[in-house]
Wavefront OBJ file of the C-alpha trace (Angstrom):
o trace
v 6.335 -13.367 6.275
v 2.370 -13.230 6.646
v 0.349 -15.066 3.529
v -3.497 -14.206 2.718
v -5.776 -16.600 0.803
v -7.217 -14.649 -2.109
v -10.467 -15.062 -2.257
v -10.472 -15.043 -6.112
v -8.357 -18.681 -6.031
v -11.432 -20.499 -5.097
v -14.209 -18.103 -6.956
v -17.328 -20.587 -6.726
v -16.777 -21.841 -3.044
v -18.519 -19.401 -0.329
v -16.940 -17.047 2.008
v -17.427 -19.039 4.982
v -15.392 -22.318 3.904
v -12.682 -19.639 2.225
v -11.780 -18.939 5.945
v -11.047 -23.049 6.961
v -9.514 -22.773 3.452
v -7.295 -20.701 4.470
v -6.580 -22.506 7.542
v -6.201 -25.642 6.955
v -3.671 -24.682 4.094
v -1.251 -23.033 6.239
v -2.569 -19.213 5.586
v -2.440 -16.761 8.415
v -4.716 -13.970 6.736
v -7.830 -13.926 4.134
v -8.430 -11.571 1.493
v -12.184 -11.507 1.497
v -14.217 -11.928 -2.122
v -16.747 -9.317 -2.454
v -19.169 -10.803 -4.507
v -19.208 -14.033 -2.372
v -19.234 -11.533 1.016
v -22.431 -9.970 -0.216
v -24.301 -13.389 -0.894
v -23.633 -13.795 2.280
v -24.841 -10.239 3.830
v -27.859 -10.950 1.284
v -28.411 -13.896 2.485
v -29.485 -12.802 5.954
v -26.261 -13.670 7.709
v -24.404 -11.134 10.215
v -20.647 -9.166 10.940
v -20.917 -11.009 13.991
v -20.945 -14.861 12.711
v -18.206 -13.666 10.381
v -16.008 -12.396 12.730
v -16.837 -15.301 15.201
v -15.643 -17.777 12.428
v -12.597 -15.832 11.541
v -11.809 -15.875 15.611
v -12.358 -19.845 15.023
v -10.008 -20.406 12.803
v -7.068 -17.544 14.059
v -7.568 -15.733 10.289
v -6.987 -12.310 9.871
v -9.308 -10.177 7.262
v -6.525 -8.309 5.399
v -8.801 -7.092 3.050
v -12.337 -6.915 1.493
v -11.447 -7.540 -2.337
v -13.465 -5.367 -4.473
v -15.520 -2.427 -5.123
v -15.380 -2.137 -8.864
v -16.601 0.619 -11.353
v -15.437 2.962 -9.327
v -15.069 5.705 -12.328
v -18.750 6.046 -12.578
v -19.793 9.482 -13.376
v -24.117 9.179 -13.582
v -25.609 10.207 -10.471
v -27.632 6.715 -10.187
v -24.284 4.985 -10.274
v -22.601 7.186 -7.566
v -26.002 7.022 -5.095
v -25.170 3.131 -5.595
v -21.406 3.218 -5.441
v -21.704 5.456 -2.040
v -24.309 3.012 -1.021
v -22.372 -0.280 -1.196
v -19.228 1.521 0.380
v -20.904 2.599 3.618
v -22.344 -1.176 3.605
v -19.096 -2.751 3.452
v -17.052 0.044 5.094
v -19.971 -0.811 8.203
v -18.932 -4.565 7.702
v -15.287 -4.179 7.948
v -14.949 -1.942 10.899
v -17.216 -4.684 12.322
v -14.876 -8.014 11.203
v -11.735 -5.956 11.748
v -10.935 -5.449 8.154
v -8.909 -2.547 7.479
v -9.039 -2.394 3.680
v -11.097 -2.506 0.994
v -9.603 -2.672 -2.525
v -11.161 -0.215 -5.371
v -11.383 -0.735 -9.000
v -11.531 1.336 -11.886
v -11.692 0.043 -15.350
v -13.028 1.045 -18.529
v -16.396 3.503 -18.659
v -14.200 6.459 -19.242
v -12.540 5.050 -22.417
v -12.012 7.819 -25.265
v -11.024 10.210 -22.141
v -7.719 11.263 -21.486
v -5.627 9.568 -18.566
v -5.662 13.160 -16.902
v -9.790 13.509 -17.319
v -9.811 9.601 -16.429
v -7.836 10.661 -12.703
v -9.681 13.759 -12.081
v -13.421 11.953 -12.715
v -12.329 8.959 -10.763
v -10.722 11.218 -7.751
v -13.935 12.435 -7.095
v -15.530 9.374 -6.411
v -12.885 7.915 -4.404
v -12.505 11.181 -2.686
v -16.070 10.544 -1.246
v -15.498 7.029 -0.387
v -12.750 7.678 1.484
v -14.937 10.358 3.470
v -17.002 7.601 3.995
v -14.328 5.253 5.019
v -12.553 7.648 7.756
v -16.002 7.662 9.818
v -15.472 3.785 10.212
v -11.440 3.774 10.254
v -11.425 2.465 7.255
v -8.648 2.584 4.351
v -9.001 1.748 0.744
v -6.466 0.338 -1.863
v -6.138 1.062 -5.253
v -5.539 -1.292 -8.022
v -4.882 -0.235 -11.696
v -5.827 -3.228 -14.006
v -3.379 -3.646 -16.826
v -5.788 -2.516 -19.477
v -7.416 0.537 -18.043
v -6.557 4.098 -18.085
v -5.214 3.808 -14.826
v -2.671 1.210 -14.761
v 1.002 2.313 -14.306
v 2.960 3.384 -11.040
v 3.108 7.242 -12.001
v 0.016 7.309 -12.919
v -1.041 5.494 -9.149
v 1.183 8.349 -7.653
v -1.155 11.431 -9.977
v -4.620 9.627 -8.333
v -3.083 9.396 -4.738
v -2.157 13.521 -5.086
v -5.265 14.088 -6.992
v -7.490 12.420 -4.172
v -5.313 13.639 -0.967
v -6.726 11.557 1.487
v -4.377 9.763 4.205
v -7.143 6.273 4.134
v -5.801 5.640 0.373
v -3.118 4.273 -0.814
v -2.299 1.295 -3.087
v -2.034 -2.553 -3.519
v 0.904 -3.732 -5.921
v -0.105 -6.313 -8.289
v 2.758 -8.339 -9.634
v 0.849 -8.965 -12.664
v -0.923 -6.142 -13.161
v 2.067 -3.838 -12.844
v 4.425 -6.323 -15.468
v 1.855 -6.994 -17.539
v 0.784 -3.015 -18.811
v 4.767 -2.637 -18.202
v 4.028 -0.175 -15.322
v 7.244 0.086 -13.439
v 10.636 -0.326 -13.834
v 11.753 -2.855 -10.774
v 14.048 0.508 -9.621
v 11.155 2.128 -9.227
v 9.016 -0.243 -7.236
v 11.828 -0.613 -4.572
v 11.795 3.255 -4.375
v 7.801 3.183 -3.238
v 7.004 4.449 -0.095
v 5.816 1.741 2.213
v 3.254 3.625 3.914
v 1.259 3.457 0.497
v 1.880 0.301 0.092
v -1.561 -1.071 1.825
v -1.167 -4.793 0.327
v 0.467 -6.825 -2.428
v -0.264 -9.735 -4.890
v 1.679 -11.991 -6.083
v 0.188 -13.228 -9.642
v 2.016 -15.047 -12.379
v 0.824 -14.886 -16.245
v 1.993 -13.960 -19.552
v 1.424 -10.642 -21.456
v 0.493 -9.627 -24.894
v 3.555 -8.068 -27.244
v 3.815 -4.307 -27.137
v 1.072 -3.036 -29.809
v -1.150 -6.168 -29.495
v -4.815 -6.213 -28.115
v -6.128 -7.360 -24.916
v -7.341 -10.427 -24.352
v -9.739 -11.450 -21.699
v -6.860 -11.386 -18.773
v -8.327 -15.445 -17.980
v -5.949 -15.946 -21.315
v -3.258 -14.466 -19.444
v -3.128 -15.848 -16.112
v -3.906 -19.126 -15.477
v -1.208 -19.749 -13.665
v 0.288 -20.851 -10.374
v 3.391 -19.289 -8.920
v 6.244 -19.693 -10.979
v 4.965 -21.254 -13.752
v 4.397 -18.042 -15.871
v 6.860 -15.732 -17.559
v 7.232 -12.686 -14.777
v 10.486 -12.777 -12.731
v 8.775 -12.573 -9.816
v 11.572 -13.263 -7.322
v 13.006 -10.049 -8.418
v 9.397 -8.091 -8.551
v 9.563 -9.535 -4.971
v 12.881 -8.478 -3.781
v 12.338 -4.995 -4.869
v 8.673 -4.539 -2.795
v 10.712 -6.068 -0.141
v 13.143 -3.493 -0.413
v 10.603 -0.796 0.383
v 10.411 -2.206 4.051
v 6.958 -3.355 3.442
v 6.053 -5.566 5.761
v 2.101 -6.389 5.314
v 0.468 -9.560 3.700
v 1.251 -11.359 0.540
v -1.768 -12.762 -1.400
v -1.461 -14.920 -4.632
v -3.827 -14.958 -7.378
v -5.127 -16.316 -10.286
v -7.852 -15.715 -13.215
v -8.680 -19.006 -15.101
v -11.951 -21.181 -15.526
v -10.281 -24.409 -15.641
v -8.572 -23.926 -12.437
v -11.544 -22.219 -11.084
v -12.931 -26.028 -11.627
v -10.169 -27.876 -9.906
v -9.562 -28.973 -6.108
v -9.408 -25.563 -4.765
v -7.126 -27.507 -1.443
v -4.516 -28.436 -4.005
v -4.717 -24.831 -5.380
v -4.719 -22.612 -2.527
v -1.401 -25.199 -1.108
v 0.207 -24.927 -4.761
v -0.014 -20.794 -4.641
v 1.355 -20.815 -0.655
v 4.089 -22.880 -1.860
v 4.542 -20.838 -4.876
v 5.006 -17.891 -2.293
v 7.318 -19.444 -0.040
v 9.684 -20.137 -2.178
v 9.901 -16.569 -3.514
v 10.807 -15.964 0.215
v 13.777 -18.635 1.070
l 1 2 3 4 5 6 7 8 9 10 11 12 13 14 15 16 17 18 19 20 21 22 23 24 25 26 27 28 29 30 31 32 33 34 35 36 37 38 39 40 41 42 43 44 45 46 47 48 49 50 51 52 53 54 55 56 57 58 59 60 61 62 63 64 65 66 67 68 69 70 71 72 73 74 75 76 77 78 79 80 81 82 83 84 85 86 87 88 89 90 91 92 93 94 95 96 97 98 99 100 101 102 103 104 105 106 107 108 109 110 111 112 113 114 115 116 117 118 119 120 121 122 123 124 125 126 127 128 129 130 131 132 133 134 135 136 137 138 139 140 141 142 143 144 145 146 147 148 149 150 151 152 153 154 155 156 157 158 159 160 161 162 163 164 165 166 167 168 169 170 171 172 173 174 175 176 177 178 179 180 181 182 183 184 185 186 187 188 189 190 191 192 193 194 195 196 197 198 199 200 201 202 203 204 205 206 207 208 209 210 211 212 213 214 215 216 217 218 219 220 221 222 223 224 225 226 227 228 229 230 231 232 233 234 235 236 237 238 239 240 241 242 243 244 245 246 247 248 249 250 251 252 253 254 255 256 257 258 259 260 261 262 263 264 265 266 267 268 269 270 271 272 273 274 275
């Protein structure tokens, strides 16, 4: 079984030391940060000295982790959105990064789910155009709160979109938490859509109750919160999926602790989920 740091589970640290991170605490793959990747592109620095360091340190770029907003319908936000996904679709054909991970979340509240897939199909329709120049594939993730959150609903953006570089990245958390799938149905998925997974722990509010900010929800390691994530685990396995595994967290105190002791504590988490 092949385990990616998530660049999330050490937010304020820099991209560079995520990859001896990930090392040193017995990771064979990183799942790259976006915001911390494009300090570092803004910062002057180059594919090349990434890619040299990840050569350093035998660590495989699963994944660039995110580009966000994706629902945007203005035409100033789309000339940006297409603008940062040729940048980082250029970056990742250049690091060896098949995947980057796209986001949509809430601009299209008060819409239907239906007007919610079709708007935000259009935009990923384009980024994936943009993508297949550079071999490049993109995974969607649904976050528990937003329109597009559960498994059928994954399935009506896939058809909607019909492009073979998109698929999807199961969330352990985000799937539970929005109660998105029936474990019957996530062991019926077809692998080849299945472009990564992550394992995250965390409570959820009762049906009918508000959203908190998800940092309420899931500051957790693996196996400390309230999913049954051996059997969440068993049933992606059962798909004969056979990528990377990724844990993550959302939380400000742990985002302040000894990120060694962290990144170790969510490998181990893993593991055992495995044996």
């Amino acid at each position: 079984m092949r385990f990616a740091l998530h660049g999330m589970c050490s937010l304020h640290s820099n991209v560079m030391s995520d990859i001896r991170l990930a090392k040193e605490t017995g990771y064979q793959g990183l799942e790259i940060h976006t915001e911390k990747l494009w300090r570092y592109i803004n910062a002057g620095l180059t594919a090349e000295q990434f890619k040299q360091r990840l050569a350093a340190f035998q660590i495989v770029p699963t994944a660039i982790d995110i580009i966000g907003a994706i629902e945007v319908t203005d035409k100033a936000g789309q000339r940006q959105l297409f603008q940062d996904a040729e940048i980082l679709c250029r970056f990742a054909k250049e690091i060896g990064a098949p995947t980057i991970q796209l986001n949509a979340f809430e601009r299209l509240n008060g819409l239907t789910t239906e007007q919610n897939i079709t708007l935000t199909a259009q935009n990923i329709r384009q980024i994936a155009d943009i993508g297949k120049d550079y071999g490049i594939r993109f995974q969607y993730e649904g976050a528990a709160w937003t329109p597009i959150a559960k498994l059928e609903d994954y399935y009506r953006l896939y058809d909607t979109v019909g492009r073979g570089n998109f698929g999807f990245v199961l969330d352990t958390w985000h799937l539970w938490a929005c109660r998105g799938a029936t474990l019957n149905q996530m062991a019926a998925i077809d692998p080849e859509l299945i472009f990564n997974v992550h394992i995250s722990d965390g409570k959820r509010p009762a049906e009918g109750e508000a959203w908190p900010d998800e940092k309420a929800l899931r500051g957790y390691l693996i196996g400390q919160g309230e999913i049954p994530l051996k059997e969440w685990v068993d049933a992606i396995r059962q798909t004969g999926y056979d990528g990377f595994y990724s844990g993550e967290y959302l939380n400000d105190q742990m985002w302040e602790g000894d990120y060694y002791d962290i990144a170790t504590g969510m490998l181990d988490g893993m593991q055992r989920l495995f044996d």
